[in-house]
N, C-alpha and C positions, 0 to 999 in steps of 0.2 A: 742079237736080240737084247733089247734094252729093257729090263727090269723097273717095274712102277715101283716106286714103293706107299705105303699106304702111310697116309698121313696118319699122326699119333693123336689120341684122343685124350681132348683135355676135359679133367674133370674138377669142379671144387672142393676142395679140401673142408670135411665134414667140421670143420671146427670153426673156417669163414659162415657156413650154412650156419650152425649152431647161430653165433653170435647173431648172426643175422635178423634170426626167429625171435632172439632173446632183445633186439632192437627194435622189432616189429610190435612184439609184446609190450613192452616198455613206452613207447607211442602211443599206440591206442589207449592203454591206462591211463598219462598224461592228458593226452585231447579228450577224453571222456569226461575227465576234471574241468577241464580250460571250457569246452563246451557249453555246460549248465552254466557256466560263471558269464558269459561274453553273453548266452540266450539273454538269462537275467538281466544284463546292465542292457540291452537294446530291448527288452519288451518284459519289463519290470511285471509282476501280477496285481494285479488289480483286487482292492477290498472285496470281502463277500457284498452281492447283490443280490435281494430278494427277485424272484421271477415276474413277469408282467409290467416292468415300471418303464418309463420313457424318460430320458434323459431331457430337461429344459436348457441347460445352459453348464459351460463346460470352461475353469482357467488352470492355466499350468501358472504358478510363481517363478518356479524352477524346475528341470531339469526329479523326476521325483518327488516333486511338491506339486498334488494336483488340487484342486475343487471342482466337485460336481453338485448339480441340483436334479435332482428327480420328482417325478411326481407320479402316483399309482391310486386304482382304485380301493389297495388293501386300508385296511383300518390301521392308523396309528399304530394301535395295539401289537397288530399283526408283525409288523415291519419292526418291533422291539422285541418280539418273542423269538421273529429270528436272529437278528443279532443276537442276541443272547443265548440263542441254540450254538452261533457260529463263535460261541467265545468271547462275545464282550461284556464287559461291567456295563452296566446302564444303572444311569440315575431317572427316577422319576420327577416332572416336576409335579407340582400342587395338585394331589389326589394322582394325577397320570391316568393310568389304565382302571386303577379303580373307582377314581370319581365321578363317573356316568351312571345313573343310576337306570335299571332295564326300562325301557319306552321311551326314556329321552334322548329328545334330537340332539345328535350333537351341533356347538356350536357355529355360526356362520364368520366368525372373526376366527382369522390365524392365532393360533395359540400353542404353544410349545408342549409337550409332551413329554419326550427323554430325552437326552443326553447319553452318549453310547459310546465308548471306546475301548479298543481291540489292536492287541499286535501278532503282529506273525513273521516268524523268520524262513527266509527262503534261500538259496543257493547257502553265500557267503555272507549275505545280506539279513536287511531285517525291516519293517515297516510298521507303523504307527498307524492308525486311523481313527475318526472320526466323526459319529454319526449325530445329525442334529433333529431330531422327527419334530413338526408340526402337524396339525391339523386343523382342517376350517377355512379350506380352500376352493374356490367355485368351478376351478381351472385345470385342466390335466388332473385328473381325481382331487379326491376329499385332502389326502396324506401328499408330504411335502417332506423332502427331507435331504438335508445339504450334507453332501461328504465330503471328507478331506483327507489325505494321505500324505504323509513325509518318506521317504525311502531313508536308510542310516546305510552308505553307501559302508562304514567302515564296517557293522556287522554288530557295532553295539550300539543298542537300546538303551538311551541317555534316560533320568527317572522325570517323573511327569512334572512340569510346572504349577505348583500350586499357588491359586489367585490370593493374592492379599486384601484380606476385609480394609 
């Protein structure tokens, strides 16, 4: 009679597992990082947008360099009280929000209003923006107002350009 004998059973040695686990670990915290960074540079975030507006016309310069034109029913006003909920300086122009006196129409000529700029950092990154509000428009509402955004791919926020009189 010939005798089986029974294969020996191999097992991993708890210190291959350990390291194992502690590679596995070590990965995910990596790619968790790499992830938000790689999201970010393929679908960058976009400036805050008041609700209700329709986009007119749309250029990229670069790569993170966009402009946009919108137009909405909200009042001038309105479209600067959010920006400025959502964190930006705004400059009024001549009178602005308070130069309409209650019962008058406002004007039927395009006319400026504020001036609005805001940044915000995101991932690794950081972005600049741009708001320009008119109003006194016949077309796509009353309010008009052109944005613009730079991305600072390196993560810092260069100081603003100030125009010479």
């Amino acid at each position: 009679m010939v005798e089986q004998e029974t294969p020996a059973r191999r097992t991993i040695p708890w210190q291959v597992l350990l390291l194992g686990l502690a590679g596995l670990a070590l990965a995910l915290l990596v790619g968790s990082q790499v992830i938000g960074v790689l999201y970010s540079i393929v679908a960058p975030p976009l400036p805050p947008l008041p609700e209700g507006v329709a986009l007119l016309e749309h250029t990229g310069a670069d790569y993170g360099v966009d402009e946009w034109l919108y137009g909405t029913p909200q009042s001038a006003c309105d479209v600067v009280r959010f920006y400025e909920n959502n964190g930006a300086d705004c400059r009024l122009s001549n009178g602005g929000c308070s130069g309409m006196r209650a019962g008058e129409t406002p004007s039927t000529e395009p006319q400026s209003v504020a001036q609005c700029e805001g940044e915000k950092r995101f991932s690794i990154f950081a972005m600049r923006w741009n708001v320009i509000v008119a109003t006194g428009y016949q077309q796509n509402g009353p309010t008009h107002f052109r944005l613009t955004r730079e991305v600072f791919w390196t993560g810092d926020i260069p100081p603003r350009q100030q125009l010479q009189p």
